[in-house]
N, CA, C and O of each residue as an XYZ file, in Angstrom:
580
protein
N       0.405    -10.479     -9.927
C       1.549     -9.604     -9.751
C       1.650     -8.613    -10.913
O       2.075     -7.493    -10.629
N       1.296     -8.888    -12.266
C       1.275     -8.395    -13.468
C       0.522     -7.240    -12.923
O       1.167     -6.192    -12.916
N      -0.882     -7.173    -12.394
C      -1.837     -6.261    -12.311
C      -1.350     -5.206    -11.296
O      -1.813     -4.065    -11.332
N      -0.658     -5.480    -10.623
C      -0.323     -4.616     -9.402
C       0.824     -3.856    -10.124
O       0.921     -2.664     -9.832
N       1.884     -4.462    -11.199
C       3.172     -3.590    -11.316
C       2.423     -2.678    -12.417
O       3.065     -1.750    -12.911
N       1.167     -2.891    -12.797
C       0.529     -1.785    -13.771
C       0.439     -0.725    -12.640
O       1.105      0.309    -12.605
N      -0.335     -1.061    -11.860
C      -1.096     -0.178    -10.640
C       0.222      0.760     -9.717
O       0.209      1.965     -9.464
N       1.255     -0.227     -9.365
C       2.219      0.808     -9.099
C       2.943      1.609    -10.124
O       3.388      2.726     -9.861
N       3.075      0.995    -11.401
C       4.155      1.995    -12.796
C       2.563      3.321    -13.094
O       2.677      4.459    -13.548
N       1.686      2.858    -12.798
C       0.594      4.360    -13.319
C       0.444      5.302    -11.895
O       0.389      6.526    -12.021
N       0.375      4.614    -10.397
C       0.344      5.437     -9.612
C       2.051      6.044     -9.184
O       2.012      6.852     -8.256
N       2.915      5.872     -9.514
C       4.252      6.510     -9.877
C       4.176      7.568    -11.073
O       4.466      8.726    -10.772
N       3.889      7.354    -12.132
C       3.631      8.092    -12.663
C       2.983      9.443    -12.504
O       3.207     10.541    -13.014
N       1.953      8.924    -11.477
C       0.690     10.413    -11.541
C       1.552     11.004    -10.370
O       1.957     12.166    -10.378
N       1.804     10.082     -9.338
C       2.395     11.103     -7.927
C       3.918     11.899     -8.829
O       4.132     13.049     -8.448
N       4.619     11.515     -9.611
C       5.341     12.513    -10.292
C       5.000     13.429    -10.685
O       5.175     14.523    -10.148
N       4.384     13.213    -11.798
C       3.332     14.374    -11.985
C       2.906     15.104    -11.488
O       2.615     16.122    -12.115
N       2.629     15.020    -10.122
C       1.980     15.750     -9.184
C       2.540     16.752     -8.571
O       2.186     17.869     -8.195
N       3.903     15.848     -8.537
C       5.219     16.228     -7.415
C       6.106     17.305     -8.173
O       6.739     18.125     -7.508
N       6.152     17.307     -9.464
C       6.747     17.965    -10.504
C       5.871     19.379    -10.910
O       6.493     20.433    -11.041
N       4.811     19.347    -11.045
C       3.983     20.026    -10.790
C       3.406     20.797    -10.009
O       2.598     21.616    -10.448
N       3.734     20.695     -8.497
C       3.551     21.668     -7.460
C       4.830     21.910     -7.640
O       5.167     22.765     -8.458
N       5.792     21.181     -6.886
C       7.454     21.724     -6.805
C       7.527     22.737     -7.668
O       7.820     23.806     -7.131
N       7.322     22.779     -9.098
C       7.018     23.852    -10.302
C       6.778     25.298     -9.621
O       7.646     26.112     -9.307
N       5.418     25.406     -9.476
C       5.179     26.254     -8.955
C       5.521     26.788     -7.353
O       6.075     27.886     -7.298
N       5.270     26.180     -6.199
C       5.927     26.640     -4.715
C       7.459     27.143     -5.027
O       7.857     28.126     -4.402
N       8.404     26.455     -6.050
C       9.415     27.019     -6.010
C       9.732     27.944     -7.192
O      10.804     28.104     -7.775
N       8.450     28.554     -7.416
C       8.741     29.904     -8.576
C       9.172     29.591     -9.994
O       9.124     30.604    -10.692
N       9.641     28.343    -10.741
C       9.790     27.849    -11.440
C       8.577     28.399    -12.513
O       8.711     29.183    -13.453
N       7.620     27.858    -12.140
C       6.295     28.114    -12.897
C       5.549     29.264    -12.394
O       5.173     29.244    -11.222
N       5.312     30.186    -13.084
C       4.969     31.154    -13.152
C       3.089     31.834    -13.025
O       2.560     32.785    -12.450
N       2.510     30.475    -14.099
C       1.600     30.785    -14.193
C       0.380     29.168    -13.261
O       0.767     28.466    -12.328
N      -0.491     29.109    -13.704
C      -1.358     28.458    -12.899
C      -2.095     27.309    -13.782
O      -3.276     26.961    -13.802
N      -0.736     26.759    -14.650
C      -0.696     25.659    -15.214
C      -0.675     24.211    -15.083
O      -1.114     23.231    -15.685
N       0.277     24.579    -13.662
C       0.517     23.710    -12.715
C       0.791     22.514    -13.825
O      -0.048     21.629    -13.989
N       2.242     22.558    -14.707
C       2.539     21.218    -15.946
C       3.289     20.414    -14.858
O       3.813     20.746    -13.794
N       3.184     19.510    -15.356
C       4.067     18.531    -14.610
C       4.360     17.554    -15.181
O       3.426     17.187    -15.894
N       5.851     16.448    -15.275
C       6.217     15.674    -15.980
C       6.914     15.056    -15.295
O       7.421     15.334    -14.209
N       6.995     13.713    -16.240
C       7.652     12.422    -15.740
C       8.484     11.960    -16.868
O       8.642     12.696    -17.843
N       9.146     10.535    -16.790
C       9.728      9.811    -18.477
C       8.734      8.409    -18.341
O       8.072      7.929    -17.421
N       8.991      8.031    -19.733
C       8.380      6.877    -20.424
C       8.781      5.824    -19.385
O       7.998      5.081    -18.794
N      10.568      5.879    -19.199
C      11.433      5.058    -18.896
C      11.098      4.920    -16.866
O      11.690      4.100    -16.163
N      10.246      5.741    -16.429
C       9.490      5.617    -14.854
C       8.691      4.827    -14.642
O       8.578      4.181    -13.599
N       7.777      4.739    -15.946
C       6.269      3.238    -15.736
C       7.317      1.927    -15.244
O       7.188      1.645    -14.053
N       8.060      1.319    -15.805
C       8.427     -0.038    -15.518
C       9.559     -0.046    -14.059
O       9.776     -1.120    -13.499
N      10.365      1.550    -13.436
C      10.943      1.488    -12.453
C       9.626      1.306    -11.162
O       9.327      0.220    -10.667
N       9.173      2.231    -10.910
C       7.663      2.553    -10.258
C       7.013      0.952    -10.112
O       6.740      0.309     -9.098
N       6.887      0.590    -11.603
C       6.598     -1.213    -11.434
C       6.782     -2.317    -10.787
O       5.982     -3.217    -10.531
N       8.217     -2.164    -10.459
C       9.054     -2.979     -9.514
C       8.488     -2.620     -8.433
O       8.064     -3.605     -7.827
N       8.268     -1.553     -7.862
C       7.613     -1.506     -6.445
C       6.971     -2.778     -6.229
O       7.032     -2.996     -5.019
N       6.432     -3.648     -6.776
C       5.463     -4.614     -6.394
C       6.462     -5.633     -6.145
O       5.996     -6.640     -5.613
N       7.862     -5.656     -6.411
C       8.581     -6.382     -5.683
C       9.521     -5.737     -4.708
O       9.623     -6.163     -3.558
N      10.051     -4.947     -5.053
C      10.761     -4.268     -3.934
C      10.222     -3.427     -2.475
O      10.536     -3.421     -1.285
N       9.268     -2.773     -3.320
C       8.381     -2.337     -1.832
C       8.184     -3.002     -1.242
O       8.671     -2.982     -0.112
N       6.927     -4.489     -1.863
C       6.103     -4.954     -1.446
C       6.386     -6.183     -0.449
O       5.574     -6.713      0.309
N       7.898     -6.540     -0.662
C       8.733     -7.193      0.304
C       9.385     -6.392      1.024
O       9.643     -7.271      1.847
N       9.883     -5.499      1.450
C      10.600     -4.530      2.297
C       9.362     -4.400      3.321
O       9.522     -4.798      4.474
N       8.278     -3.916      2.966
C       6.592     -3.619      3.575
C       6.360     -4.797      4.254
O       5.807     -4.725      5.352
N       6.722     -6.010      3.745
C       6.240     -7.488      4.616
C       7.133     -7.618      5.715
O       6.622     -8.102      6.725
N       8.405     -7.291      5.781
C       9.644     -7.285      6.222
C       9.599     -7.093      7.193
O       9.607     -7.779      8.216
N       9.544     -6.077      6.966
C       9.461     -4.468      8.464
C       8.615     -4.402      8.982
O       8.916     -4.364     10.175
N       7.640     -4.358      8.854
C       5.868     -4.434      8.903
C       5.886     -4.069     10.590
O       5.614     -2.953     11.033
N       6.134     -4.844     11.135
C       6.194     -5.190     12.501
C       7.272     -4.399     13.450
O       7.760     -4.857     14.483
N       7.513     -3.235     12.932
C       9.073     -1.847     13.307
C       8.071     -1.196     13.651
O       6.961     -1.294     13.128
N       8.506     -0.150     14.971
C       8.155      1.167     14.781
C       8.638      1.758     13.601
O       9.612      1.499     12.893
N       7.621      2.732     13.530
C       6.633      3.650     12.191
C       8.558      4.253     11.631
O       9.076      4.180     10.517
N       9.172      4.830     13.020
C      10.111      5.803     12.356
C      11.111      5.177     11.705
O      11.731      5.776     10.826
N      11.539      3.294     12.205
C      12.650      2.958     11.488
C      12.148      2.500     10.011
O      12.857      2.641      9.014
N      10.744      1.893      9.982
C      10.135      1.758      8.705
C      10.140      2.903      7.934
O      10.613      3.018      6.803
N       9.629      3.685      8.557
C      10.469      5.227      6.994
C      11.508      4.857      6.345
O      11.689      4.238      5.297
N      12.490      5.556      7.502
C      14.153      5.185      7.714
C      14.493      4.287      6.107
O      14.937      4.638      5.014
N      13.926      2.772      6.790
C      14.277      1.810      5.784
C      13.727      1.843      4.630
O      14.343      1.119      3.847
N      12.464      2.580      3.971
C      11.976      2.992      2.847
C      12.566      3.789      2.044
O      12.751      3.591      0.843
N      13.001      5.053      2.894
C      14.226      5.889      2.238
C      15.568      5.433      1.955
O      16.105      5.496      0.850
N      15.909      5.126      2.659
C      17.218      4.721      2.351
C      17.077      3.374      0.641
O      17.740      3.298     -0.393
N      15.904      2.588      1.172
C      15.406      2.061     -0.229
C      15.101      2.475     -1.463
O      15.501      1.965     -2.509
N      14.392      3.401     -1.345
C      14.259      4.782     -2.441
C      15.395      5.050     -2.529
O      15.778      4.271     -3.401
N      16.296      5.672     -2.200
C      17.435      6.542     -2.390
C      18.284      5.228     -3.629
O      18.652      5.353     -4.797
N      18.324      3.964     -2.597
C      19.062      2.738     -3.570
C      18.336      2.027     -4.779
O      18.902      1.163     -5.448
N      16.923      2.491     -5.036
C      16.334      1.985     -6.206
C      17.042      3.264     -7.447
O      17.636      3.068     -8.508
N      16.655      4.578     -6.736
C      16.923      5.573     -7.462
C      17.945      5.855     -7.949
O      18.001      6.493     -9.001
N      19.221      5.356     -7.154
C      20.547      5.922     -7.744
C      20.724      4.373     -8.874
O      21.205      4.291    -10.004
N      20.111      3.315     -7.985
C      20.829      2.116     -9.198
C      19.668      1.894    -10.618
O      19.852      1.140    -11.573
N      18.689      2.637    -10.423
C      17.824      3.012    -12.031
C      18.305      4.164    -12.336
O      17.157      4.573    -12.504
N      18.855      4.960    -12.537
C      19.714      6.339    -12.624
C      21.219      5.338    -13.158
O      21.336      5.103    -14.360
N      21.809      5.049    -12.610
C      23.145      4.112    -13.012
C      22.915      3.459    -14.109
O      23.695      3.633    -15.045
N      21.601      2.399    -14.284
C      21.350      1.459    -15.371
C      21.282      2.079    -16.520
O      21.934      1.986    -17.560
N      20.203      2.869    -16.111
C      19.692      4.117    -17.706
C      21.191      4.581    -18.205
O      21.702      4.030    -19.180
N      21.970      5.785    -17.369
C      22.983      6.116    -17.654
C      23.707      5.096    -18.471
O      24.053      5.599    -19.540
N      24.222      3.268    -18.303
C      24.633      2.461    -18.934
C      23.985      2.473    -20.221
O      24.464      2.704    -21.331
N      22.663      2.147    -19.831
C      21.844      1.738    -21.136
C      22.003      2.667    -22.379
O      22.380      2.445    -23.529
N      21.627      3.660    -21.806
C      21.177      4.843    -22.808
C      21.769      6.184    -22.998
O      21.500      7.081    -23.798
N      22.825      6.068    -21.858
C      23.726      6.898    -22.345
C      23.553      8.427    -21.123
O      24.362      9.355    -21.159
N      22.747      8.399    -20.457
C      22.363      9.522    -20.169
C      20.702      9.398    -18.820
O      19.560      9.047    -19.116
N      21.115      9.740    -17.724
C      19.972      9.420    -16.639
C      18.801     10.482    -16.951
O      18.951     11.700    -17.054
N      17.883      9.924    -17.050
C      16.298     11.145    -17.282
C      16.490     12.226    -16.254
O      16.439     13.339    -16.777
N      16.668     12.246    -15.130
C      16.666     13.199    -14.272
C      18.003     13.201    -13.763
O      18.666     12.185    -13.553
N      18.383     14.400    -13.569
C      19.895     15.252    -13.396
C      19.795     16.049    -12.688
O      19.624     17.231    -12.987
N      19.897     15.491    -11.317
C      20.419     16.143     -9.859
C      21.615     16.642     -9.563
O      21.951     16.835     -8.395
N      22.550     16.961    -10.806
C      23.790     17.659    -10.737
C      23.968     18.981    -10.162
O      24.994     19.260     -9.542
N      22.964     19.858    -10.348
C      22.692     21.344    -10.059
C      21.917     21.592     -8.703
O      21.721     22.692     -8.187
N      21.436     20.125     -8.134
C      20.718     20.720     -6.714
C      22.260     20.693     -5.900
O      23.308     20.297     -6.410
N      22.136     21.084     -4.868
C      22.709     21.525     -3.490
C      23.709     19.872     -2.621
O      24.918     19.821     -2.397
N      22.725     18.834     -2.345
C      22.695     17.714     -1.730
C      22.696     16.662     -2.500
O      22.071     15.663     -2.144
N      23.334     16.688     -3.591
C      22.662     15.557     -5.169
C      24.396     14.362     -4.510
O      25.252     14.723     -3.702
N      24.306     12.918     -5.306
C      24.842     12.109     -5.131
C      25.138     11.919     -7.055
O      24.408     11.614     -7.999
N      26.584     12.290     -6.909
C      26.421     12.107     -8.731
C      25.190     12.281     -9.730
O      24.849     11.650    -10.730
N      24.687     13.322     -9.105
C      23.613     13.705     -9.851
C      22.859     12.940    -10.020
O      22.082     13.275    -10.914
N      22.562     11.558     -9.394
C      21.485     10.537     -9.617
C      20.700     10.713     -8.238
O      19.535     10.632     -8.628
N      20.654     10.876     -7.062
C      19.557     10.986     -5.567
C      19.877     12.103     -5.445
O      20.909     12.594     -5.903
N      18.900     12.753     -4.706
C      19.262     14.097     -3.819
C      19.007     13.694     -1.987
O      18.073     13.070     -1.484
N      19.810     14.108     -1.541
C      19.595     13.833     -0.288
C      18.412     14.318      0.731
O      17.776     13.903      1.700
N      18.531     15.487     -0.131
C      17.520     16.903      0.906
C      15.680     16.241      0.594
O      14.711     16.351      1.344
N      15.771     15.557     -0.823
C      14.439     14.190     -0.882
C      14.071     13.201      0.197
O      12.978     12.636      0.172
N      15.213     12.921      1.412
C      15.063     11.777      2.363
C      13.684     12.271      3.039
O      12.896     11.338      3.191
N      13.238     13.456      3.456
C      12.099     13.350      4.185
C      10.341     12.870      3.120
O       9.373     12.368      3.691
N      10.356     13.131      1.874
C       9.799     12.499      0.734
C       9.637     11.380      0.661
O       8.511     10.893      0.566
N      10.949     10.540      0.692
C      10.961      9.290      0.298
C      10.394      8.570      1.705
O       9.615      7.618      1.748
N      11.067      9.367      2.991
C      10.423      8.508      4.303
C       8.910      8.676      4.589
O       8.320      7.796      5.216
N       8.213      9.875      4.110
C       7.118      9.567      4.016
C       6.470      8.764      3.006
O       5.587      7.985      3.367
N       6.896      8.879      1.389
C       6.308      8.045      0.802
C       5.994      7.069      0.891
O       4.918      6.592      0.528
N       7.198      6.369      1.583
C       7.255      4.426      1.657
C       6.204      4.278      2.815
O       5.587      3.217      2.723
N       5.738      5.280      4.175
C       4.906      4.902      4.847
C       3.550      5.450      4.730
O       2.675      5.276      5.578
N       3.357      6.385      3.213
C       2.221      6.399      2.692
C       1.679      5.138      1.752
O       0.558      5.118      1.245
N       2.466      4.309      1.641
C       2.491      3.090      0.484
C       1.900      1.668      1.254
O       1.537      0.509      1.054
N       2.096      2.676      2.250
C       1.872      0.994      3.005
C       0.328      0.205      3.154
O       0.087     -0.999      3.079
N      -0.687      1.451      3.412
C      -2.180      1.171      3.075
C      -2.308      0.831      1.785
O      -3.148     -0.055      1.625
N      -1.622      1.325      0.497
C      -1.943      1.153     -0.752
C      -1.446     -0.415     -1.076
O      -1.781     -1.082     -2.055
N      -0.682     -0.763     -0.141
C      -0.089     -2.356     -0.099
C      -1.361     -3.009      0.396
O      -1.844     -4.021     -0.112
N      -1.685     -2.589      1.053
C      -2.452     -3.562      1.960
C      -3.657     -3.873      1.014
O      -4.186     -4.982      0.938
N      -4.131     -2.473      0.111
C      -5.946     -1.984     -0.436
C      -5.186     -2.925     -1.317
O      -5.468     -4.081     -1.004
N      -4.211     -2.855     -2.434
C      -3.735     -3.754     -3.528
C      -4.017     -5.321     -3.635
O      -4.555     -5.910     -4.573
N      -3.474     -5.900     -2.331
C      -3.446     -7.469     -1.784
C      -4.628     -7.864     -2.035
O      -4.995     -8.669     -2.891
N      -5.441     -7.088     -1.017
C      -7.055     -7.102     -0.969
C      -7.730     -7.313     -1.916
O      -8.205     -8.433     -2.104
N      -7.990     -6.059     -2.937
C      -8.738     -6.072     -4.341
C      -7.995     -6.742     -5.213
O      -8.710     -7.377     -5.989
N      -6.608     -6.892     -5.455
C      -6.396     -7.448     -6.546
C      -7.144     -9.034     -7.150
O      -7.527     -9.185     -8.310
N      -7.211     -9.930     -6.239
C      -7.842    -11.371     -6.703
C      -9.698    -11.245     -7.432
O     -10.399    -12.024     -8.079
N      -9.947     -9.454     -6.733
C     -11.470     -9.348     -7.305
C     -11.298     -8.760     -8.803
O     -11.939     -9.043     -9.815
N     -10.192     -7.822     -8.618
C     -10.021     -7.286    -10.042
C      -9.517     -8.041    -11.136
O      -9.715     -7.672    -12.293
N      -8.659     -9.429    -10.758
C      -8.134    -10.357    -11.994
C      -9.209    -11.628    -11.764
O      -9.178    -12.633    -12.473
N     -10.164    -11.432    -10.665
C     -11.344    -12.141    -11.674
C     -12.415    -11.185    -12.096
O     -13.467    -11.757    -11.812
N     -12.581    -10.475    -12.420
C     -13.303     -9.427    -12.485
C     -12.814     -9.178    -14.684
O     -13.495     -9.011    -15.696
N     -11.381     -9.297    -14.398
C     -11.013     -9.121    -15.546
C     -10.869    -10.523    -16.628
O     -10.657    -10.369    -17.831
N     -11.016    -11.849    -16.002
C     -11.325    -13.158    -16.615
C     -12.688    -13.294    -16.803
O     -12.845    -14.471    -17.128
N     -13.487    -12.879    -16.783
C     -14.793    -13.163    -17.130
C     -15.001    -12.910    -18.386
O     -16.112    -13.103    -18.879
């Protein structure tokens, strides 16, 4: 389980990156063909949890048509996001990302107008569940030797 919440806190990471980084540019933000993109420190260990929260929601549902399994991914996203947005805010005084200024934002912690994102993400995640299950027992013996 250790190996997988690496594998989801680094592939969270990069799809931010990614996501921060085009969004940048398609929405004129970025100017030039830098294409920067950024994330926080404080995303590796939320992203992490996926290996429990996804990865049971994914066992769950499994067996739904495709559209309510979105559905229920987003709406999951939306509730990981606003209650790691809430915690930080407790913790530290202040949420990394500040959805106050979009259009559709929820106390500035979710944006709503994200639901078609998040419903695809969770049913892009779902092969990466499956490839994870699979390789992981080769990769943590792979890594005991």
């Amino acid at each position: 389980m250790i190996l997988r919440f690496i594998i989801y806190g680094a592939l969270g990471w990069c799809g931010e990156i990614v996501w921060t980084a085009t969004k940048g540019k398609l929405s004129g933000q970025q100017r030039d063909w830098k294409l920067r993109g950024t994330t926080y420190l404080w995303m590796f260990p939320i992203y992490g949890l996926l290996v429990l929260l996804y990865e049971s929601a994914h066992d769950a549902v499994r067996a739904w048509p495709w559209p309510f399994r979105g559905i229920t991914y987003m709406v999951g996203f939306w509730a990981a996001e606003y209650l790691a947005g809430w915690a930080l805010k407790l913790l530290i005084g202040v949420c990394p990302w500040d959805y106050s200024r979009a259009r559709w934002h929820v106390r500035g912690l979710i944006r709503l107008d994200y639901g078609p994102v998040w419903f695809l993400a969770g049913l892009g995640l779902e092969p990466v569940h499956e490839l994870l299950v699979r390789l992981t027992p080769a990769i943590q013996q792979a890594l005991t030797r």
